[in-house]
C-alpha positions in Angstrom: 2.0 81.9 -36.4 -0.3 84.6 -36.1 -3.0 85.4 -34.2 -6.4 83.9 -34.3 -9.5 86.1 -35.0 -12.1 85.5 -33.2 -15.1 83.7 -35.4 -18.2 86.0 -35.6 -21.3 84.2 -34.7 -22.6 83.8 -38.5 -19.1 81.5 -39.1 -20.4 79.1 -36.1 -24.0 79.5 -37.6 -22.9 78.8 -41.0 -21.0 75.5 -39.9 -24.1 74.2 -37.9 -25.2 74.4 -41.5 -22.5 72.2 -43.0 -22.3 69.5 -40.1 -26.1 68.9 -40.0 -25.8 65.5 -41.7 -22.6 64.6 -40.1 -22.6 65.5 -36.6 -24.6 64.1 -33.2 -26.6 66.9 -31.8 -25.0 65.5 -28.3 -27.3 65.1 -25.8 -27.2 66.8 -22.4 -27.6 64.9 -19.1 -28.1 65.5 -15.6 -25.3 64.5 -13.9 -26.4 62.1 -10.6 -24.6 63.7 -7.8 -25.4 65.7 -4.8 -24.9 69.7 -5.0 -25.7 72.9 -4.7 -25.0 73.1 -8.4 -27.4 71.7 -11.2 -24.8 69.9 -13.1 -25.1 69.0 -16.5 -22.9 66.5 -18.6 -22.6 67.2 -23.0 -22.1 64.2 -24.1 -19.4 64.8 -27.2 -18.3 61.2 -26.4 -21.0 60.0 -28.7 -20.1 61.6 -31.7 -19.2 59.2 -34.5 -15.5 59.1 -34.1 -16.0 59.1 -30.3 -14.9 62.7 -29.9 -16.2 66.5 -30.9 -13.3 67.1 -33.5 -15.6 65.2 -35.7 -17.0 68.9 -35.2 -14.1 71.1 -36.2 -13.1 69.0 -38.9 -16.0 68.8 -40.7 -16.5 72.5 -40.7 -12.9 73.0 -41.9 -13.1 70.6 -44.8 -16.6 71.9 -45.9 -16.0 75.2 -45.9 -12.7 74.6 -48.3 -12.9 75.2 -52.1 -12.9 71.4 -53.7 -10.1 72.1 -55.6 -8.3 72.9 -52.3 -9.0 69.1 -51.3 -7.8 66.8 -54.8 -4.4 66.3 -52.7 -6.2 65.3 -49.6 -6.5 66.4 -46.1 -3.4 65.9 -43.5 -3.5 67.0 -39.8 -0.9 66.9 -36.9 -2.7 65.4 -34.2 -2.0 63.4 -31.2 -5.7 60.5 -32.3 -8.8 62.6 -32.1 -8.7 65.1 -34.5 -6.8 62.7 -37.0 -10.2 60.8 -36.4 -12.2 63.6 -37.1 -10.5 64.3 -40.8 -10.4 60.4 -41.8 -14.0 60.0 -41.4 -14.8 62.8 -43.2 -12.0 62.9 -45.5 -13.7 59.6 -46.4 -17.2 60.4 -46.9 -15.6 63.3 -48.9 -13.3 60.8 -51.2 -10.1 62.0 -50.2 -7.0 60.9 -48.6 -6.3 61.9 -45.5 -3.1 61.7 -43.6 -2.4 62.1 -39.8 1.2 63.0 -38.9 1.4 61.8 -34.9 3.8 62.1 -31.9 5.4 58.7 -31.4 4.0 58.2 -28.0 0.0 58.8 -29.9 -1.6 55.7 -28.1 -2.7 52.8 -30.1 -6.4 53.0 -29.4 -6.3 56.2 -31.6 -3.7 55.9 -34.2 -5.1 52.7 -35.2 -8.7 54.3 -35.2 -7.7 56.7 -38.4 -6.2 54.0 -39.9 -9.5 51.7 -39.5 -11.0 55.1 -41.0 -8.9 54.9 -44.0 -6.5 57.4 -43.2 -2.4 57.4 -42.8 -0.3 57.4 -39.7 3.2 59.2 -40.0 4.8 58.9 -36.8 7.3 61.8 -35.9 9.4 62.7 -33.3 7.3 64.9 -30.3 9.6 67.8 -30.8 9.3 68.0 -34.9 5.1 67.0 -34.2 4.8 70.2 -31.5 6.9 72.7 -34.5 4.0 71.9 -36.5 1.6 73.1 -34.2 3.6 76.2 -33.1 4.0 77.2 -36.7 7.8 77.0 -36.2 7.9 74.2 -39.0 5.7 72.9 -41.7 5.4 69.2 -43.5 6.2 67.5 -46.0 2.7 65.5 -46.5 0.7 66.7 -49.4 -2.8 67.8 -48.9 -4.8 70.5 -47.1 -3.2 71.3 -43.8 -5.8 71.2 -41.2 -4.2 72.8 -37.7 -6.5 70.9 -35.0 -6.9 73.9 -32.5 -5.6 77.4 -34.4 -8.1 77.7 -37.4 -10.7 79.9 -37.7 -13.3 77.1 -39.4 -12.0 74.4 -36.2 -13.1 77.2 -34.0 -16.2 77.8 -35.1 -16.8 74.2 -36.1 -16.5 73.6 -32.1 -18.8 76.9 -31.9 -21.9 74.9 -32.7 -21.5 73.1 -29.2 -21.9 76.6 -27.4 -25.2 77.1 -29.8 -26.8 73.8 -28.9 -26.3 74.6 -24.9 -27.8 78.1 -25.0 -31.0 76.4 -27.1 -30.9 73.3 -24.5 -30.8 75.8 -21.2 -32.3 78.9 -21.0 -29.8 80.1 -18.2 -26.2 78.7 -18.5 -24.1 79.9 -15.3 -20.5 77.7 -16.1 -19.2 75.7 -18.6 -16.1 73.8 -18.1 -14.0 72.3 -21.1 -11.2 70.2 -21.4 -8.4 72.4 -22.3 -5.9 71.1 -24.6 -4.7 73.5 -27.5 -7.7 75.8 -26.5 -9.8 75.3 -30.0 -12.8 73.7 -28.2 -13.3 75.9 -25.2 -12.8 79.3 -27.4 -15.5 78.0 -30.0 -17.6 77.5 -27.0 -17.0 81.1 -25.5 -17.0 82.5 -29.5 -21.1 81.4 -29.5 -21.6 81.6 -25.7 -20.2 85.4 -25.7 -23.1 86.7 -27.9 -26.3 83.6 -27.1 -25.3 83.8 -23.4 -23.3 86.6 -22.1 -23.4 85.7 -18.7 -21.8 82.5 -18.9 -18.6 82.0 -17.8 -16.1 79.4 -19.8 -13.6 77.5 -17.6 -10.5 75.6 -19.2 -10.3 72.5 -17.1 -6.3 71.3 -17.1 -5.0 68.1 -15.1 -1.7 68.4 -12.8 0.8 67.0 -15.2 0.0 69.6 -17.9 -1.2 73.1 -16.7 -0.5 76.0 -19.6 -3.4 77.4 -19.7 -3.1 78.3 -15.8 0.2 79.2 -15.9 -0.8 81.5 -18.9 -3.4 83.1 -17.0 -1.4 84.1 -14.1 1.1 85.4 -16.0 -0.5 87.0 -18.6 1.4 85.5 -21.2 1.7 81.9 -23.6 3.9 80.4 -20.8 6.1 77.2 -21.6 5.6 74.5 -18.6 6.7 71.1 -17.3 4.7 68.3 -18.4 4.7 64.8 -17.5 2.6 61.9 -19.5 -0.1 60.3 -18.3 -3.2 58.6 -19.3 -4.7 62.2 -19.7 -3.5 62.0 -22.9 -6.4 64.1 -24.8 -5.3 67.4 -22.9 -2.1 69.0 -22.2 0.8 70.3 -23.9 4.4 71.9 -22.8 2.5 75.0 -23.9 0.2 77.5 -24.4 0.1 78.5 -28.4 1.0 82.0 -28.7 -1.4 82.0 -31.8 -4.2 81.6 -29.5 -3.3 83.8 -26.5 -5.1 86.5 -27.6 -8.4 84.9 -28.2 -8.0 82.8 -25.0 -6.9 85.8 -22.6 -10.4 87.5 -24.6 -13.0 84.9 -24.2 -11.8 81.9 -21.5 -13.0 83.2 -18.2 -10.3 81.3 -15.7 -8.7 77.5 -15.1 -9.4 74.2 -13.3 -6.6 72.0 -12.5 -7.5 68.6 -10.7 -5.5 65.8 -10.1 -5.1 62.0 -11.8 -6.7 60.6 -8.5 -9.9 63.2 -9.2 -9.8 62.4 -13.1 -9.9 58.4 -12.4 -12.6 59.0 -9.9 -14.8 61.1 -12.9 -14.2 58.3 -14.9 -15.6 55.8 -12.5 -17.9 57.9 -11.7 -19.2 58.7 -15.2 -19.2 54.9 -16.1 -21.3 53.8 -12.6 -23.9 56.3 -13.0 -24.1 56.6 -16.4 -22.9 54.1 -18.3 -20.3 56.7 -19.9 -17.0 55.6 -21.0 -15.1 58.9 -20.9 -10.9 59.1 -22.0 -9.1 60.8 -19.2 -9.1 64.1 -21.1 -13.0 64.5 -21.3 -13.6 63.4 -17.8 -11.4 66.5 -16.2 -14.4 68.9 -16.9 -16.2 66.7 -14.6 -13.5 66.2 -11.8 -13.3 69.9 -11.9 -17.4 70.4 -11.0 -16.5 67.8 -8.1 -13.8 69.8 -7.2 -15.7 72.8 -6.2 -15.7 74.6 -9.7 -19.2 74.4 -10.4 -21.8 76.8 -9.8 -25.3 77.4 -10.4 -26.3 75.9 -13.8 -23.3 74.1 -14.9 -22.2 72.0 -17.9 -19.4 69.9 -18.3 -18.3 69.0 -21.4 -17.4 65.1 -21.8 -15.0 65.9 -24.8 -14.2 62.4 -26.0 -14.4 58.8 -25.3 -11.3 57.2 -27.3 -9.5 55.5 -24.6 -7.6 52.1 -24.8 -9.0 48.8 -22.9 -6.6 47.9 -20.8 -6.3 51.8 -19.8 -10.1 52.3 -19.1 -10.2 48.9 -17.1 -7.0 49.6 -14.9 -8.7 53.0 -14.2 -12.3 50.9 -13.3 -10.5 48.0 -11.2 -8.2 50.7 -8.9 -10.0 52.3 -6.2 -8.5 55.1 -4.3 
């Protein structure tokens, strides 16, 4: 696979356009702590599907020729994104097909199907060759990559617009970091609206390519062990998107699963926010010392299972 260009500003500008009757304009709120840091939570848990793929998804579906579509739409993706291209794949009229890990959790899989959509479940090691590029599949319809595509990218731009009209000085931002799609869309508007502000990929212990990438100054292959982060982290970084990452993401976070269940607590006590694992790390990482003067945190998703969320709630470190 090759590598990703980075979306000019008019591409993210252009998709704001084509998401304006589909997409929350997420509201930002003060997050209730003590800290030298003005902290600020974007609340992409209350888009639609629960998640801001509805974002990317959108933006690559709209900006494809109709005839491009009359097969459907099919995606590998682990819940959220699948989400993202059933509910729009049905307001469109089209099929829409999600080919999924086996170990995709329940909460999510059976979300696209409630959407309308189809689950194929494949093994994790055919499921990551389709996102590597190494393989392709079989499913008919529009292949929608949910992190390397240009239109994803700048779909997930429009967040980065709505913070630099929201704050007129934007210090950090700090983004779940799972294939790398949302925080470079961020950076892609952030670069040219706010120059100054520096983009943070927040990773949690189990799963840390990004960091690893970054010290070595290449896509590095890592260790990674499941959890209930299961929005975020991957065995890799994709070399598709090293380039625009090593360009545009200023450095890592990595926190623990102690300081990600203690966001999520956190987040639901204070304010009533039900975050998954994966969209609460951006906050364990402003916890954790990463955040400085005017920071957000972007709360990513909110698609997390029952008994999960309430064995996270009950246990107290």
């Amino acid at each position: 696979m090759t590598a990703i260009p980075n979306p000019p500003l008019g591409d993210v500008v252009l998709a704001r356009e084509r998401l304006r009757d589909g997409c929350l304009f997420a509201p930002l709120v003060r997050l209730d702590v003590e800290s030298d840091a003005e902290i600020w939570l974007k609340l992409e848990n209350l888009q639609p599907i629960g998640s801001f793929k509805l974002r990317g998804a959108g933006n690559a579906l709209l900006s494809r020729p109709r005839e491009e579509l009359r097969a459907g739409a099919v995606t590998p993706s682990a819940g959220n994104m699948a989400q993202g291209v059933a509910w729009w794949a049905r307001r469109l009229g089209i099929r829409a097909t999600a080919v999924v890990p086996e170990h995709a959790p329940a909460a999510k899989t059976l979300a696209v199907e409630r959407l309308g959509g189809r689950v194929v479940r494949i093994p994790f090691e055919r499921w990551w060759a389709l996102l590597d590029g190494s393989a392709v599949t079989d499913e008919p319809g529009c292949f929608v990559h949910p992190v390397a595509d240009p239109a994803v990218i700048a779909g997930n731009g429009t967040i980065g617009m709505e913070l630099a009209e929201a704050l007129p000085r934007i210090d950090t931002v700090l983004v779940p970091w799972g294939g790398g799609g949302l925080s470079c869309g961020i950076a892609t508007a952030l670069r040219e609206l706010r120059p100054d502000a520096r983009v943070l990929g927040c990773e949690v212990e189990t799963a840390t390519p990004l960091t690893t990438s970054l010290a070595a100054q290449r896509p590095m292959t890592v260790e990674y062990t499941p959890s209930f982060v299961d929005g975020i982290g991957g065995r890799s970084l994709l070399p598709s998107m090293w380039q625009l990452a090593e360009r545009l993401i200023g450095g890592s976070a990595v926190v623990s699963l102690d300081q990600a269940r203690q966001a999520m607590r956190l987040l639901a006590a204070r304010h009533r926010v039900v975050a998954e694992g994966a969209g609460a790390v951006s906050v364990a990482a402003a916890l954790a010392g990463h955040a400085s003067g005017v920071t957000v945190c972007i709360v990513s998703g909110g698609n997390i299972q029952a008994d999960v969320l309430a064995d996270v709630l009950r246990t107290q470190d």
